[in-house]
C-alpha positions, -999 to +999 in steps of 0.1 A: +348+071+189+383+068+187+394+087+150+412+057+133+383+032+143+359+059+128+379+064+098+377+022+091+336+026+098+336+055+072+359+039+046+333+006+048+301+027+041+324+047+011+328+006-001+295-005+005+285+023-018+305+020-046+296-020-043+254-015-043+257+013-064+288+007-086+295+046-082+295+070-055+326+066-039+342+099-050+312+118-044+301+104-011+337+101+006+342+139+012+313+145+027+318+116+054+354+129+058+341+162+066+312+161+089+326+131+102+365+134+109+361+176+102+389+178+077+385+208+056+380+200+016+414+204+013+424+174+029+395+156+027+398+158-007+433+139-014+422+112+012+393+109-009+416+099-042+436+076-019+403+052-012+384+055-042+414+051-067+423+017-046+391+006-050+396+013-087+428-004-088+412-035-077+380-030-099+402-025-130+422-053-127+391-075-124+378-060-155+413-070-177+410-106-161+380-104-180+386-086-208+363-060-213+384-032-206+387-009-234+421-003-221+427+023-252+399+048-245+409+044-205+447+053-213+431+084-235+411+094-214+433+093-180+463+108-194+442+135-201+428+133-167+462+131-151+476+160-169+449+181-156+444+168-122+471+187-109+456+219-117+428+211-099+445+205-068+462+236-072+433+256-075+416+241-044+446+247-025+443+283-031+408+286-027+388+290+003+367+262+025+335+275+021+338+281-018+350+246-020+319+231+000+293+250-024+313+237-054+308+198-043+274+204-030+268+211-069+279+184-078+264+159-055+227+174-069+241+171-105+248+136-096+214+130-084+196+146-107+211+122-136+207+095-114+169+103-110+163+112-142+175+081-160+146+064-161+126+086-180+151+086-205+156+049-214+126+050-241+141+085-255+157+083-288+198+074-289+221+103-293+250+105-326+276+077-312+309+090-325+329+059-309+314+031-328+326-009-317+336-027-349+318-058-360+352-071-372+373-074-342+348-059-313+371-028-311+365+011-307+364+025-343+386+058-334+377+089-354+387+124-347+354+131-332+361+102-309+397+114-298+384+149-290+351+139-267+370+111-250+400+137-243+373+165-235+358+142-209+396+135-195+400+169-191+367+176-169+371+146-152+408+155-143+400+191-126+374+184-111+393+148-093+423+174-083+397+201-071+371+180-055+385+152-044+357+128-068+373+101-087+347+111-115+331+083-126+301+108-125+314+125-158+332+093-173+305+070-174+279+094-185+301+101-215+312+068-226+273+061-227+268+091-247+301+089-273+299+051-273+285+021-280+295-003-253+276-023-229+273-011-199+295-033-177+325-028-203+316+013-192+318+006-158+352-011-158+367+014-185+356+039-162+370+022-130+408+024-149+402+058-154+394+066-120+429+045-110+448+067-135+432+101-126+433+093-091+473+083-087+478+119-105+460+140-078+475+119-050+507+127-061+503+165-069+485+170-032+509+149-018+538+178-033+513+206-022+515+196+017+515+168+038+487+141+032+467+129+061+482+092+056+470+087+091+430+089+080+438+081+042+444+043+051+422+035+075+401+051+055+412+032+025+412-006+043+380-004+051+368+008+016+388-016-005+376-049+018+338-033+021+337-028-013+344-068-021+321-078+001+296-056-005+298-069-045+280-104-032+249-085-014+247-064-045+241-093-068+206-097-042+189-063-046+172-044-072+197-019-091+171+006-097+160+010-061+194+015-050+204+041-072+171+062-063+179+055-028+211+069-032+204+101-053+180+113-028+204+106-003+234+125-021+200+155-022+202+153+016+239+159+020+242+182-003+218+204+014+239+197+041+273+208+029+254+242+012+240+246+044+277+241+059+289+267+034+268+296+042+276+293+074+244+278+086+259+244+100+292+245+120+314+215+132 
């Protein structure tokens, strides 16, 4: 298949994705980009940024039409993000292929195992919330405490966006549910600006590293940004549950792959 054609079939699964499962994109992008267009992690990775932080784009500015963007927690968070980003792309320019591959296969099985093990935990008992929504005006009561997890998670979701390519909606959603009280589509979205923020910082700092593969990131790109809006409509149809379990396993799958791809075991 011709490589800009594949690169517009890729981009639509990485959309069709983050649609039915309203995360993924990150985590599922730079595997696609490297079994199927065998780019290294180090440009896989920046290409990566390029699709999933349009998508945010477009998902955040839905969410401020709205509303229910906590658009102060988002700014904390992705300056924090986007200060540190660029050290993450700095290290995975330095370190080798191989290393890099182990280091996201990780990640896809933490992924998956949070994703799997969610259910079990909805009846266990609600952890301290240190960023409490006032009564009052329906804003984020902000406390010390508050500051320092929201910047915390910033920071991890920064590095590992610059090193691995993921947006890192993967650590940002996980913490707001754990730090706050919000519902859970005003997590989503909040996390969705984020992603924008974090992601125009690592796109910029590998962009100054070396030459971007502009060629594959917007092909790549199109076809997640117009996937991903229709996807939202088929989304509305199917069972959320199913499709994240479907999807964990499957992130199980290819990160046996990519470990697999590390060692040495699988070859292009």
């Amino acid at each position: 298949m011709d490589p800009l054609i594949l690169a517009v079939v890729l981009g639509t699964l990485i959309g069709l994705v983050m649609a039915l499962t309203g995360a993924g994109g990150g985590v599922m992008a730079i595997p696609l980009l490297v079994f199927g267009l065998h780019l290294p992690v180090q440009q896989a990775a920046p290409v990566g940024l390029v699709a999933v932080g349009l998508a945010a784009v477009l998902g955040a500015a839905l969410g401020l039409r709205q509303g229910i963007v906590r658009y102060r927690a988002a700014a904390l968070i992705g300056a924090v993000g986007m200060l540190v980003a660029p050290l993450g792309v700095l290290l995975a320019q330095r370190l080798p292929n191989r290393p890099l591959l182990g280091a996201f296969a990780l990640v896809l099985i933490y992924t998956a195992w949070h994703m799997l093990k969610r259910p079990a935990q909805a009846t266990a008992l609600p952890v301290a919330v240190l960023c409490r929504v006032s009564p009052l005006d329906q804003r984020l009561t902000w406390t010390r405490p508050c500051a320092r997890a929201l910047a915390a998670t910033g920071m991890t979701a920064g590095l590992l966006s610059g090193l691995l390519g993921v947006g890192g909606g993967f650590v940002i959603v996980p913490a707001l549910k754990r730090y706050t009280d919000l519902d859970i589509r005003s997590i989503q979205l909040t996390s969705l600006a984020v992603i924008a923020l974090v992601s125009l910082s690592g796109v910029a700092a590998a962009a100054l590293q070396g030459p971007l593969r502009w060629d594959v990131a917007l092909p790549f790109s199109g076809g997640a940004v117009l996937a991903l809006l229709a996807g939202q409509r088929i989304a509305k149809k199917l069972d959320p549950k199913r499709l994240q379990q479907g999807f964990a396993w499957f992130s199980v799958l290819v990160a046996l792959l990519m470990l697999a791809k590390a060692v040495g075991w699988v070859s292009n």
